[in-house]
N, CA, C and O atoms as a GROMACS GRO file, in nm:
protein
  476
    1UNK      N    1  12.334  12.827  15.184
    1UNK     CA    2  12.189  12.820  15.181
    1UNK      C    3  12.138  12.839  15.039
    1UNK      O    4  12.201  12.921  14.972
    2UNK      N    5  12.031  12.776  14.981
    2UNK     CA    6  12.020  12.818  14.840
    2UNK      C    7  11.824  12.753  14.901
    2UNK      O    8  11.774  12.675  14.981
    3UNK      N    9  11.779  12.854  14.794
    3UNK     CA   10  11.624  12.861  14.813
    3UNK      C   11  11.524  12.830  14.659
    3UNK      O   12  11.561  12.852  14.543
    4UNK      N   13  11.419  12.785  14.694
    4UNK     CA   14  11.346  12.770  14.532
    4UNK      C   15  11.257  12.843  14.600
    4UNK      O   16  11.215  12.836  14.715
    5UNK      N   17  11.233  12.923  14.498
    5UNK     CA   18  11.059  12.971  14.500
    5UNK      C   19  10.954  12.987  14.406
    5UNK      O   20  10.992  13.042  14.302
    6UNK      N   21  10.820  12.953  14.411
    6UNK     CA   22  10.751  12.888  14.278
    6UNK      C   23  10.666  13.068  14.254
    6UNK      O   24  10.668  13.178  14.309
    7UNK      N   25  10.598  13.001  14.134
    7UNK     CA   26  10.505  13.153  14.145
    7UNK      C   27  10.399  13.096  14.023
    7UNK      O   28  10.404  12.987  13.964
    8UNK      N   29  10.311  13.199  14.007
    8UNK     CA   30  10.211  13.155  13.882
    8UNK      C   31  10.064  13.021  13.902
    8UNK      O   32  10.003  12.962  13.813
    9UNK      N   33  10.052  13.012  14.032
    9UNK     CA   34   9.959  12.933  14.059
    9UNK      C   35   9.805  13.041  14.047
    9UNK      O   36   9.807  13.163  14.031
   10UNK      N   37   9.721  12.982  14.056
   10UNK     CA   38   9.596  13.032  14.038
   10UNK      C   39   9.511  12.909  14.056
   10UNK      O   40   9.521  12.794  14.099
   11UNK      N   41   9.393  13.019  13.982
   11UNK     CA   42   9.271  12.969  13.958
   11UNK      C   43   9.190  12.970  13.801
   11UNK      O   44   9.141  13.064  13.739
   12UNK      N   45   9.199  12.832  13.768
   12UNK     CA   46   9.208  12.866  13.619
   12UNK      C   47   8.999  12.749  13.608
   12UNK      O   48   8.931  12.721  13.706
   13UNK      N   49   8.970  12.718  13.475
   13UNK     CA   50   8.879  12.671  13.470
   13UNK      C   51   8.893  12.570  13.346
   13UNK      O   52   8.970  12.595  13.253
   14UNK      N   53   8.801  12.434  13.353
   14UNK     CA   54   8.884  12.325  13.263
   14UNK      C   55   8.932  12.351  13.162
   14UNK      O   56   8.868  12.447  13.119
   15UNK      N   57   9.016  12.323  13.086
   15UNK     CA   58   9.044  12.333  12.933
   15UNK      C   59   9.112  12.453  12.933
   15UNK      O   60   9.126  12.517  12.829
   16UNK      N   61   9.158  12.493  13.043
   16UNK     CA   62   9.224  12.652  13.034
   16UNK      C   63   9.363  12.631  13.073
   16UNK      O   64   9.390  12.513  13.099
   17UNK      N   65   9.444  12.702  13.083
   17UNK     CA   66   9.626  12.661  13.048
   17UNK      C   67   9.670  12.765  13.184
   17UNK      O   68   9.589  12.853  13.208
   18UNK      N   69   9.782  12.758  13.263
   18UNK     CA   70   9.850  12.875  13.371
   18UNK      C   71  10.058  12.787  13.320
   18UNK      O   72  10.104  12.685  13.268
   19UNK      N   73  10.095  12.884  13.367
   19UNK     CA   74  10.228  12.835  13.354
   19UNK      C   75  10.288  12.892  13.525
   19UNK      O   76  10.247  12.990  13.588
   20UNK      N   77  10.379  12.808  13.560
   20UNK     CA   78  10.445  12.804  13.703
   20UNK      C   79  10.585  12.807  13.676
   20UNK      O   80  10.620  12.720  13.596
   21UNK      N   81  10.679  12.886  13.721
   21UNK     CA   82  10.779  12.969  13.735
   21UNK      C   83  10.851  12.917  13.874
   21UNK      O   84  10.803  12.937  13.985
   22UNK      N   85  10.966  12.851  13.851
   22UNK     CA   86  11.014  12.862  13.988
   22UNK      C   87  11.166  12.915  13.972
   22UNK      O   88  11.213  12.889  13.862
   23UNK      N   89  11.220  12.959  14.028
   23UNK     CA   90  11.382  13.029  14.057
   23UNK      C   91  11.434  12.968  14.200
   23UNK      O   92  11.379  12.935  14.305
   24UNK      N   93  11.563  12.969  14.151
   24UNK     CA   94  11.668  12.886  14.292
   24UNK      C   95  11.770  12.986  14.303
   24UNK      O   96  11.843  13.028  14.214
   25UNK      N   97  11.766  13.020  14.428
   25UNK     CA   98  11.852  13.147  14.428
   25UNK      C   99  11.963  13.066  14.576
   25UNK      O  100  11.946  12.970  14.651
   26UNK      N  101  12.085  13.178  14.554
   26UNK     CA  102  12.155  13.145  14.714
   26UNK      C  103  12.268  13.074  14.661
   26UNK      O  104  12.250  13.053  14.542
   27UNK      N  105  12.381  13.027  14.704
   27UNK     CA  106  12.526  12.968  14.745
   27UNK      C  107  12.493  12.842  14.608
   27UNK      O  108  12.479  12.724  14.641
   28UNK      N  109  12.482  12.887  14.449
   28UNK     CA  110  12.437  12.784  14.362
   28UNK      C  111  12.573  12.732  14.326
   28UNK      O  112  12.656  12.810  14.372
   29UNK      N  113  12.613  12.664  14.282
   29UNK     CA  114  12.741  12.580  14.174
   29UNK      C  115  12.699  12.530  14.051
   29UNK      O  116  12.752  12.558  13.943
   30UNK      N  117  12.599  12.450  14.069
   30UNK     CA  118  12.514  12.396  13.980
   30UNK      C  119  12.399  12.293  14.025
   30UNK      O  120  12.386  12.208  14.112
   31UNK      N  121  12.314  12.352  13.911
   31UNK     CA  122  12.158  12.272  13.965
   31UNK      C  123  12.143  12.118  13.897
   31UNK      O  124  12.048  12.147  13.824
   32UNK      N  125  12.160  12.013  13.876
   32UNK     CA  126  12.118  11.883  13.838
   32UNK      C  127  11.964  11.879  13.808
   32UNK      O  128  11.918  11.945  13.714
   33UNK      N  129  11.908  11.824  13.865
   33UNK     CA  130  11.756  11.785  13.800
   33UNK      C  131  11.686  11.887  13.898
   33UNK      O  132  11.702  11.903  14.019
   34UNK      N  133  11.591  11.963  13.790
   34UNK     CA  134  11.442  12.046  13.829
   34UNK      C  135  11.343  12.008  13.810
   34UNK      O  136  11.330  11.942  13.707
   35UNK      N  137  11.227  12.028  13.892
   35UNK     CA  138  11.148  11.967  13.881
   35UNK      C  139  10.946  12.020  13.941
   35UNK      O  140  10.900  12.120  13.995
   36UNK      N  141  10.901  11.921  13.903
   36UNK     CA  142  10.752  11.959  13.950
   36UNK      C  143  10.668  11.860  13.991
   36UNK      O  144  10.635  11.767  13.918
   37UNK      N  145  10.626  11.876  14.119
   37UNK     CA  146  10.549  11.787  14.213
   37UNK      C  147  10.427  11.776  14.215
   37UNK      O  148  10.392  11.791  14.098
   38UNK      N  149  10.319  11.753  14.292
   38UNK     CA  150  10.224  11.813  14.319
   38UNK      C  151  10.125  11.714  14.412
   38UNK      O  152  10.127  11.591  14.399
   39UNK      N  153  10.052  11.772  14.491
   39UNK     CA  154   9.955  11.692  14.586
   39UNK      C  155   9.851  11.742  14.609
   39UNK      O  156   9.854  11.853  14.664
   40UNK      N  157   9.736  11.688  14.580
   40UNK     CA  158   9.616  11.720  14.590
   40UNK      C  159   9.574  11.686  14.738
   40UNK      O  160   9.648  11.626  14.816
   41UNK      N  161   9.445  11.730  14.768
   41UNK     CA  162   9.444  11.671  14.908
   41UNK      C  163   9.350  11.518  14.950
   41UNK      O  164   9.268  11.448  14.890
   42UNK      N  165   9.391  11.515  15.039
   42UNK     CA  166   9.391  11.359  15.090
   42UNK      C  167   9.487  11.224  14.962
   42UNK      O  168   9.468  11.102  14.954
   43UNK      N  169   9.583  11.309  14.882
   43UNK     CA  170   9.664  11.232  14.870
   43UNK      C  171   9.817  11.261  14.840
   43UNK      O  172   9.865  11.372  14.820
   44UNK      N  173   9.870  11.168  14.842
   44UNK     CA  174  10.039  11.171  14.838
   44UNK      C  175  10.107  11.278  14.732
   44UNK      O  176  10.047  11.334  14.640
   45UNK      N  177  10.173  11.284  14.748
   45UNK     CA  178  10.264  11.369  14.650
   45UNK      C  179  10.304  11.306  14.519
   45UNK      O  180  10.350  11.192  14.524
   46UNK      N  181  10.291  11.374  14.382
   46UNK     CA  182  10.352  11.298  14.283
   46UNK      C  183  10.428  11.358  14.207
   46UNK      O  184  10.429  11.479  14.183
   47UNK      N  185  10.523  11.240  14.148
   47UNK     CA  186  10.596  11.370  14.027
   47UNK      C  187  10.521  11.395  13.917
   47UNK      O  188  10.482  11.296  13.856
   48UNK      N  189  10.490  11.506  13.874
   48UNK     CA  190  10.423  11.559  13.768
   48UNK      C  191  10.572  11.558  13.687
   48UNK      O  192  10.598  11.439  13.672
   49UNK      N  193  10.659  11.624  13.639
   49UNK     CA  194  10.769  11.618  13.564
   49UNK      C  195  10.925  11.689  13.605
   49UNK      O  196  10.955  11.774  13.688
   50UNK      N  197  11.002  11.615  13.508
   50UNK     CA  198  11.129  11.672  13.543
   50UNK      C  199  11.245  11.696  13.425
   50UNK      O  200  11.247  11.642  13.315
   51UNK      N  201  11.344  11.797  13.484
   51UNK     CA  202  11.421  11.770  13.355
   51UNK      C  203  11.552  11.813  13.388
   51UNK      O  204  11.571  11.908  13.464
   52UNK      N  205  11.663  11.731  13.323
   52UNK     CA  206  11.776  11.770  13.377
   52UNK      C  207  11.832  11.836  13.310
   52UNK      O  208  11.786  11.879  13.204
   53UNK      N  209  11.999  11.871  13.372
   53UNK     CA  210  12.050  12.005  13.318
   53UNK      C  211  12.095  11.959  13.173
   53UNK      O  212  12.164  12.037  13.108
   54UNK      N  213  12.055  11.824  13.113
   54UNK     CA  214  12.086  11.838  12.957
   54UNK      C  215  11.927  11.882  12.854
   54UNK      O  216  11.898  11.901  12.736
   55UNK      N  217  11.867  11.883  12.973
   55UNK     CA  218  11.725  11.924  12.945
   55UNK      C  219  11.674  11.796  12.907
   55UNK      O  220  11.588  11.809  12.820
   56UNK      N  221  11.695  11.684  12.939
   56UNK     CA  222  11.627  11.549  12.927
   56UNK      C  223  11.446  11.604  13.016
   56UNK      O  224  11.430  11.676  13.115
   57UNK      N  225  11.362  11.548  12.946
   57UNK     CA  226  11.207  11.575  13.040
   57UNK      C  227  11.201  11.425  13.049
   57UNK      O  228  11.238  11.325  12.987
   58UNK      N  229  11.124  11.463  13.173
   58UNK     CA  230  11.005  11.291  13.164
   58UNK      C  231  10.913  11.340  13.250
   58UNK      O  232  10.927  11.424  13.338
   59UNK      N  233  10.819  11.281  13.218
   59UNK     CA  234  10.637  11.304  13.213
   59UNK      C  235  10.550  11.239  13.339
   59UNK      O  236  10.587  11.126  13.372
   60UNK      N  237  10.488  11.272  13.381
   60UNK     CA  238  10.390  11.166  13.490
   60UNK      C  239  10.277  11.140  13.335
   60UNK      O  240  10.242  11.226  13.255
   61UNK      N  241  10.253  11.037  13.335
   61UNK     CA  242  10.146  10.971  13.206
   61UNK      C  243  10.023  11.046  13.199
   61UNK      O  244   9.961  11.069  13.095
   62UNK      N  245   9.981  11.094  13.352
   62UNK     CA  246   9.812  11.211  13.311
   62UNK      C  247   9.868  11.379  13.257
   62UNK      O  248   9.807  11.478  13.216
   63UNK      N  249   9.995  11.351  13.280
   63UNK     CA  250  10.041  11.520  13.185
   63UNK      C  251  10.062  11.507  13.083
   63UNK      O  252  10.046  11.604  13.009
   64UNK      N  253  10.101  11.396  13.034
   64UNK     CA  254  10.166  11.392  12.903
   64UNK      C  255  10.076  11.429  12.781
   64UNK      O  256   9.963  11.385  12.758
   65UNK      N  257  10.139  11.506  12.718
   65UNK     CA  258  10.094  11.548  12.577
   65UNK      C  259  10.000  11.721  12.642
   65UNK      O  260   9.963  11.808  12.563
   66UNK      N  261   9.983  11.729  12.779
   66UNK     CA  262   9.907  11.854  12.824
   66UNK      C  263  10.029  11.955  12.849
   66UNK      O  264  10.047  12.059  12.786
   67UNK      N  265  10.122  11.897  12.970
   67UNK     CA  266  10.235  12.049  13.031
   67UNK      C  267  10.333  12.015  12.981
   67UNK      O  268  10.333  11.894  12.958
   68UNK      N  269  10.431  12.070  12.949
   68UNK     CA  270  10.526  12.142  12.912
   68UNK      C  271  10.676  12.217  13.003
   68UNK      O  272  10.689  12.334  13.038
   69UNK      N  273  10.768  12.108  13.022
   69UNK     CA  274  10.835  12.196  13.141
   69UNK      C  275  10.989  12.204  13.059
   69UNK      O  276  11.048  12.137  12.975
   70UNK      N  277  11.016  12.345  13.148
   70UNK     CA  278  11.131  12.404  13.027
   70UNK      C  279  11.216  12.435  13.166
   70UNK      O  280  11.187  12.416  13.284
   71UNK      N  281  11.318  12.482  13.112
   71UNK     CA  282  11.436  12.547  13.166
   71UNK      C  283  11.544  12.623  13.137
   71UNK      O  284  11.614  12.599  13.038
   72UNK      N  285  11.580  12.759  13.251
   72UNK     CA  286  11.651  12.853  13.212
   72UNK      C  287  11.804  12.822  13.259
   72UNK      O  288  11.822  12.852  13.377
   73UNK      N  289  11.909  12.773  13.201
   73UNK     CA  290  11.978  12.747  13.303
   73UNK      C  291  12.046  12.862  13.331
   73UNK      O  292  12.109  12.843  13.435
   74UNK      N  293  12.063  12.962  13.292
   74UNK     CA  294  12.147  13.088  13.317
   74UNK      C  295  12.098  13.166  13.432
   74UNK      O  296  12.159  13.253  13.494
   75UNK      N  297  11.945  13.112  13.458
   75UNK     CA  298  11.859  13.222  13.571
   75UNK      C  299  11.798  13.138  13.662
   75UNK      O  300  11.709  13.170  13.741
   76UNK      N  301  11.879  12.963  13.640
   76UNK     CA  302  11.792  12.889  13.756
   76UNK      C  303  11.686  12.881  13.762
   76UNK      O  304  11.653  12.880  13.880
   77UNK      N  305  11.572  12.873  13.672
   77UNK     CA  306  11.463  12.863  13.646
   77UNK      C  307  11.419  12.754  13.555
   77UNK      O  308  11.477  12.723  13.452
   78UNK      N  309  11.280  12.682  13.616
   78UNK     CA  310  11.242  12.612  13.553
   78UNK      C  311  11.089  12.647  13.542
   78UNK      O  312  11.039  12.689  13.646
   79UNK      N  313  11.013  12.638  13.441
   79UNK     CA  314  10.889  12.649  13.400
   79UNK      C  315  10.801  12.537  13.373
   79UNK      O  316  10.841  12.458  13.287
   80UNK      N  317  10.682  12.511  13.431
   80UNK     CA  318  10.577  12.433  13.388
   80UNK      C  319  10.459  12.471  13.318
   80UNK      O  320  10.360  12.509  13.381
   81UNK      N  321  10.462  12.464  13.191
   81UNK     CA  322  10.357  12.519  13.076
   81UNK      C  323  10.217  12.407  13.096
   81UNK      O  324  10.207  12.309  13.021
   82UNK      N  325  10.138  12.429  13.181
   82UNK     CA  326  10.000  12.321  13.173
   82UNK      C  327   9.904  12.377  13.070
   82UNK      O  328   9.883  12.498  13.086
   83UNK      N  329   9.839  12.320  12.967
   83UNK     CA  330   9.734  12.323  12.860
   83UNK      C  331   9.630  12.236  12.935
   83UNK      O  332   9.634  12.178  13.044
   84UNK      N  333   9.530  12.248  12.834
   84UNK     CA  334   9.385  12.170  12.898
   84UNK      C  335   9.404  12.105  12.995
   84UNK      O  336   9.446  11.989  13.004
   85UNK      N  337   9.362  12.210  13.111
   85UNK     CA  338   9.370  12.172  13.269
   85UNK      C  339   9.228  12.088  13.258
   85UNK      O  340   9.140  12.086  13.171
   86UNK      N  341   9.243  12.016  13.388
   86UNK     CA  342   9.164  11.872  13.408
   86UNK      C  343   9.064  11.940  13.557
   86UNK      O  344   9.035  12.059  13.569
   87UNK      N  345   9.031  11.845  13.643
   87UNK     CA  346   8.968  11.889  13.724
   87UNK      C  347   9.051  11.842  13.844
   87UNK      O  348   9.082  11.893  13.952
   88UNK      N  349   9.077  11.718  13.779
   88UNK     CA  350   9.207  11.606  13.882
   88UNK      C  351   9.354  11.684  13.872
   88UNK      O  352   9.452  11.635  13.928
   89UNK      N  353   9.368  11.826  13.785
   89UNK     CA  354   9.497  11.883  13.803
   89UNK      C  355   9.493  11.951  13.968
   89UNK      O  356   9.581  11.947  14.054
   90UNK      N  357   9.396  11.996  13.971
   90UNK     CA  358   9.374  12.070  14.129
   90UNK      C  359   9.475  12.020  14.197
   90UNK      O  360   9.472  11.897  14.210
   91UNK      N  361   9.584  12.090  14.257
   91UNK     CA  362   9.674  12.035  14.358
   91UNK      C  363   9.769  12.149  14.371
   91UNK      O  364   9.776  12.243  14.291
   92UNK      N  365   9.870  12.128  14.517
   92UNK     CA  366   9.944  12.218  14.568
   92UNK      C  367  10.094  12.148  14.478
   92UNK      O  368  10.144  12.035  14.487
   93UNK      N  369  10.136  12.267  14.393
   93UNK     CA  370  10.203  12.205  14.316
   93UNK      C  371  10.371  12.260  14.400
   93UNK      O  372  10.394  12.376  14.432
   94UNK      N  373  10.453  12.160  14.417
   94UNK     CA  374  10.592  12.193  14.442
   94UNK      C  375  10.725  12.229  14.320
   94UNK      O  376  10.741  12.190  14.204
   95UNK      N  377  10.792  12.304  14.393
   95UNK     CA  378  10.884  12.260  14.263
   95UNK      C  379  11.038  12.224  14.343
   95UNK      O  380  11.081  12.274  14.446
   96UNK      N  381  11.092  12.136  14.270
   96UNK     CA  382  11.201  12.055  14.319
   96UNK      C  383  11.347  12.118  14.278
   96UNK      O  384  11.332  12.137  14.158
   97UNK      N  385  11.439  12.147  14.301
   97UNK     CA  386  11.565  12.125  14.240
   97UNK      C  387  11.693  12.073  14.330
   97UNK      O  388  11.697  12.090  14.452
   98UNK      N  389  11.813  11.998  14.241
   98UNK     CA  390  11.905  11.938  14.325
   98UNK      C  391  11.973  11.982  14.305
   98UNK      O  392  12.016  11.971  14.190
   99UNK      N  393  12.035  12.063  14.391
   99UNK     CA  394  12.170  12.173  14.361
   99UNK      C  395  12.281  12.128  14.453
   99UNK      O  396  12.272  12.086  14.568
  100UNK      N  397  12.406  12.151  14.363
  100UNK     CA  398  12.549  12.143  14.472
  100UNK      C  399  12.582  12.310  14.436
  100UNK      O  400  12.590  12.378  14.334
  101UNK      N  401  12.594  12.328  14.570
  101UNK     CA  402  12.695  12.414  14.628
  101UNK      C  403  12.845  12.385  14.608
  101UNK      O  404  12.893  12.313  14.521
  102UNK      N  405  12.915  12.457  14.708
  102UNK     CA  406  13.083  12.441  14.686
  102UNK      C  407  13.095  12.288  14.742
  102UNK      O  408  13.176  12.205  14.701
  103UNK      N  409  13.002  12.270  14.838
  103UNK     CA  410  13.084  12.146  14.941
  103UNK      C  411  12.914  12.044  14.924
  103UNK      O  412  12.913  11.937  14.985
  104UNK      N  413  12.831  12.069  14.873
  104UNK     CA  414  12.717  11.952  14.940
  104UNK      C  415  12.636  11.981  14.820
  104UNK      O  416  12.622  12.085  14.755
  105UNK      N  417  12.579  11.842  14.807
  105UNK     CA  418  12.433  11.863  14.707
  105UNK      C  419  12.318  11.825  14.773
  105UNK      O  420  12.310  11.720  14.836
  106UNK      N  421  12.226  11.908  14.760
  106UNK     CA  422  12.092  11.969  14.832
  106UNK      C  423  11.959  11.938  14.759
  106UNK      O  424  11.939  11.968  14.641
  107UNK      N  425  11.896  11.893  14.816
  107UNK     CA  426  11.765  11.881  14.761
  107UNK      C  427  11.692  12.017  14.868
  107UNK      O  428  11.681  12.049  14.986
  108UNK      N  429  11.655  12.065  14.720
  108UNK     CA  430  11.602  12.197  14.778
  108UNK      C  431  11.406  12.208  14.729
  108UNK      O  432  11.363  12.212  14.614
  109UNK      N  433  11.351  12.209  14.815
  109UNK     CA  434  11.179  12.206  14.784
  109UNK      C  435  11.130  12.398  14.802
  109UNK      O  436  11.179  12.491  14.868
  110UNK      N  437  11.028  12.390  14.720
  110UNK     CA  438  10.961  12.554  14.676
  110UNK      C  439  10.842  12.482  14.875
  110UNK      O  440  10.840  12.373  14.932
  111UNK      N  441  10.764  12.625  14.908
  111UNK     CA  442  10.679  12.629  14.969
  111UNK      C  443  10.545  12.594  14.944
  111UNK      O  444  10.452  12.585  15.025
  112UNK      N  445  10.547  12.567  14.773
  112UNK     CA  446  10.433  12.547  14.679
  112UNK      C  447  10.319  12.637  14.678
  112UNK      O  448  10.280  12.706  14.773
  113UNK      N  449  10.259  12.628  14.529
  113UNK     CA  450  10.211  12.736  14.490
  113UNK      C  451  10.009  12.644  14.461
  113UNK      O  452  10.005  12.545  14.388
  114UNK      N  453   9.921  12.679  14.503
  114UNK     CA  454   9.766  12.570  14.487
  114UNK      C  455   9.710  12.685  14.327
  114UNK      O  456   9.695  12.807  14.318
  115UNK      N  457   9.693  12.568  14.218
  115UNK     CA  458   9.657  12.526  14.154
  115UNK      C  459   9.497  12.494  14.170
  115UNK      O  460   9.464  12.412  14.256
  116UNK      N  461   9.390  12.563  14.082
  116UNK     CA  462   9.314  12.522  14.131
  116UNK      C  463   9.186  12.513  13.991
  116UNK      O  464   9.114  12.606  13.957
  117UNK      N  465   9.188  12.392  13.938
  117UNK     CA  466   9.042  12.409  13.834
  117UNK      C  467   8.934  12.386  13.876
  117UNK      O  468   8.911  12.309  13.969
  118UNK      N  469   8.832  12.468  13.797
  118UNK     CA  470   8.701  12.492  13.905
  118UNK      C  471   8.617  12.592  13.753
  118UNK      O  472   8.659  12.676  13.674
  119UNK      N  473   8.498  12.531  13.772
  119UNK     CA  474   8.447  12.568  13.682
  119UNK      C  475   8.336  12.689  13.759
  119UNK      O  476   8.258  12.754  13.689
   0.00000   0.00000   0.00000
């Protein structure tokens, strides 16, 4: 069994910055690509960004040049640094990672953490 769990969501106001924290704990071997989702409501889920275990990133195009996503690989953690939050950032943000265990590789999803700009 191996688990993600996010943290660091809030309530922030435009032009203001929060950073999101997620950890993968449980039966790890190694994690492949981490990551960050997010869905606002009444629409689909998107990738906001990702990065793999050589620390390669790639961007959804309305983050780029704003968040910032890093990674711990020693503590299974990956971080999303957001700067000048938008109004369209508002969303229940997930965080992703693909981990193998001894015998299987897992796509493992956080419970997600709501994100919320609001003036």
């Amino acid at each position: 069994q191996v688990h993600v769990v996010e943290s660091g969501g809030g309530l922030v106001q435009p032009g203001g910055s929060l950073r999101l924290s997620c950890a993968a704990s449980g039966s790890i071997f190694s994690i492949n690509t981490m990551g960050w989702y997010r869905q606002a409501p009444g629409k689909q889920r998107e990738l906001v960004a990702t990065i793999t275990s050589v620390l390669s990133e790639n961007y959804a195009d309305s983050v780029k040049g704003r968040f910032t996503i890093s990674r711990d690989n020693a503590k299974n953690t990956v971080y999303l640094q957001m700067n000048s939050l938008k109004f369209e950032d508002t969303a229940v943000y997930y965080c992703y990672a693909s981990i193998w265990t001894d015998t299987d590789l897992l796509d493992a999803w956080g419970q997600g953490t709501q994100v919320t700009v609001s003036s």
